[in-house]
C-alpha positions in Angstrom: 0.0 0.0 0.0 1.4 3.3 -0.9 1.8 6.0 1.9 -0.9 8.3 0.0 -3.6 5.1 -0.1 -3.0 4.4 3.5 -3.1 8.0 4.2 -6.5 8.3 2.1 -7.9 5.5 4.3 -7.0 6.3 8.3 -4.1 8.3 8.4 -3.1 11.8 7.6 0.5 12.3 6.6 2.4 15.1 8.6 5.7 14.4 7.9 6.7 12.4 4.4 9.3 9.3 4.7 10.8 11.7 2.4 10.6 14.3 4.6 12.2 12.5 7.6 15.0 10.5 5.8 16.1 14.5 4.8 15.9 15.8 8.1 17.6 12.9 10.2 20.4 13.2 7.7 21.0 16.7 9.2 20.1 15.8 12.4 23.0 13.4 12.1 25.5 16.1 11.4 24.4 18.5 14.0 24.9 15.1 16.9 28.2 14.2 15.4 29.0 18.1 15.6 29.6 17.7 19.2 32.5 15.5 19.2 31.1 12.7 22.0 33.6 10.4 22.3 32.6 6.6 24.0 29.1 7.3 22.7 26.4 5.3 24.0 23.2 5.9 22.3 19.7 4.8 24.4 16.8 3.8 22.4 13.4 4.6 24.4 11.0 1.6 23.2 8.7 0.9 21.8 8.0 4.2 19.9 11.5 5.4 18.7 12.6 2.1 17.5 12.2 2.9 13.8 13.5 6.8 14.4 16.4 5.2 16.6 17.3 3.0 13.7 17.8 5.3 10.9 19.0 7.8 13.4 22.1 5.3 14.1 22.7 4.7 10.5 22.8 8.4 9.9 25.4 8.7 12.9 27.7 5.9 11.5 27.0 7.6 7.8 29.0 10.7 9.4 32.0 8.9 10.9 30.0 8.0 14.9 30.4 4.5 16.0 27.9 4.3 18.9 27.2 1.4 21.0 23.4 1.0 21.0 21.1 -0.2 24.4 17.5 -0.2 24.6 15.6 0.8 27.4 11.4 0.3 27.9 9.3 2.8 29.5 5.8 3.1 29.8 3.1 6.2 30.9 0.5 5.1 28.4 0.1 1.6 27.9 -3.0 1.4 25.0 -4.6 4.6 25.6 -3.6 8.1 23.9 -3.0 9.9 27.0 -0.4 9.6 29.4 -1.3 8.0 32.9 1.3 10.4 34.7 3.3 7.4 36.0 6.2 5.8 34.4 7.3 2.0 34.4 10.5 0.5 33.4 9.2 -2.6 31.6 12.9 -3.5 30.0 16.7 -2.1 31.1 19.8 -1.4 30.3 22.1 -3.7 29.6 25.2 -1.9 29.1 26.6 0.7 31.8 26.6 4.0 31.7 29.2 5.0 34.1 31.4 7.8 32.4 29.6 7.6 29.1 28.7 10.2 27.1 24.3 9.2 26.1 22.3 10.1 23.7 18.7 9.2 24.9 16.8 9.1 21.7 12.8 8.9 22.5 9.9 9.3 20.0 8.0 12.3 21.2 8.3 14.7 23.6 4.8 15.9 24.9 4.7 15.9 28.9 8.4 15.2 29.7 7.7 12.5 32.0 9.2 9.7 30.3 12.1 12.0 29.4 12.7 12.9 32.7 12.6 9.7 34.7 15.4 8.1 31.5 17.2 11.1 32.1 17.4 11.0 36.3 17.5 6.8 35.7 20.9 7.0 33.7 22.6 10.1 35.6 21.5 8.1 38.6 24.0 5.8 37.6 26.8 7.3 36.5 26.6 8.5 32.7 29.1 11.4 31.8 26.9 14.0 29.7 23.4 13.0 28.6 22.0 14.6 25.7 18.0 14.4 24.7 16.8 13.6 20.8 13.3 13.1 20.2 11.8 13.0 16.3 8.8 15.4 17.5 9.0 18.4 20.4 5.4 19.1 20.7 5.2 22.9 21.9 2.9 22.1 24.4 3.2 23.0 28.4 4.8 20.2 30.0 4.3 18.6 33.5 7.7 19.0 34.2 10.7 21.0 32.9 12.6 19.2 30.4 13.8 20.7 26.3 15.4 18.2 24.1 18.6 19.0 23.1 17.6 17.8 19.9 14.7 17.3 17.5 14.0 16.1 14.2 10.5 18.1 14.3 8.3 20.6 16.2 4.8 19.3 16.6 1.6 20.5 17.5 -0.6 19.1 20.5 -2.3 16.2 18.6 -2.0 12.6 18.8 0.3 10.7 16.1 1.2 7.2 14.7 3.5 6.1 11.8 7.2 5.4 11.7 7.5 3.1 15.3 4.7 5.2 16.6 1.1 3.1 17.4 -2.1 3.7 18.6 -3.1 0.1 20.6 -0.5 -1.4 18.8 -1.3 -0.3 15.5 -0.1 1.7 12.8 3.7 1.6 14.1 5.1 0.1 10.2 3.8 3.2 8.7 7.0 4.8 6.6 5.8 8.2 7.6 4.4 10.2 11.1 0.4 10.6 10.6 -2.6 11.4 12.5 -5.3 10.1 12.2 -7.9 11.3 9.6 -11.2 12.2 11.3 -14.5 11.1 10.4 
């Protein structure tokens, strides 16, 4: 299905496969820009797994060699709003003790989920942590937290596509949608 069909049918496009494969090229350059040596970059699952993976290849595309961990948080579970609390539902394997991170998370709406990866790996030891989310939603947050980086600025409305889901759905999408309304 093409991304226009499957936009027709449920899904508005926001931002093009096109669209992102151009910016996260330059949001490669801008990362590597900072010279992190022993980089370790955190994946926040389940919704920046697809952005975390063409994120890393456009790192190593600029001369970065990170080591790659994955850690899974939770505040929303199947529903489109955040429940205020966040789990740890997978950690770390590798350490973080005098390494410079760079916590790559999906979107960044409330700053909850930032927040707690953020305390979670300076609680243990990590050297300089920098923040990249695909979308900064301008939004008031519930606590005080800016990305150091971002592949987009968003708007306060809910969106699925590209590792992103609604219930589990929609997250093979090659593009960031919303969905269409009725």
């Amino acid at each position: 299905m093409t991304e226009e069909r499957a936009a027709a049918s449920e899904v508005e496009v926001i931002y093009s496969a096109d669209n992102i494969a151009a910016r996260l090229e330059e949001l490669a350059r801008e990362i590597s820009g900072r010279k992190l040596e022993r980089l370790l970059v955190v994946a926040v699952l389940k919704g920046s797994f697809v952005f975390a993976a063409d994120l890393i290849r456009a790192l190593h595309r600029t001369g970065l060699e990170p080591e790659v961990d994955f850690l899974t948080l939770s505040s929303y579970r199947k529903s489109k709003t955040s429940s205020g609390k966040v789990e740890i539902l997978r950690d770390l394997d590798l350490s973080v003790e005098d390494r410079n991170v760079l916590l790559i998370d999906d979107v960044l709406d409330s700053g909850r989920t930032l927040v707690f990866a953020k305390d979670l790996i300076s609680a243990r030891g990590a050297k300089e942590i920098l923040t990249c989310v695909l979308i900064d939603k301008k939004v008031p947050r519930a606590v005080d937290v800016q990305a150091d980086f971002w592949a987009f600025e968003g708007k306060d409305e809910f969106v699925v596509g590209y590792g992103m889901d609604v219930a589990h759905r929609y997250r093979e999408l090659p593009f960031v949608g919303r969905m269409a309304r009725d």
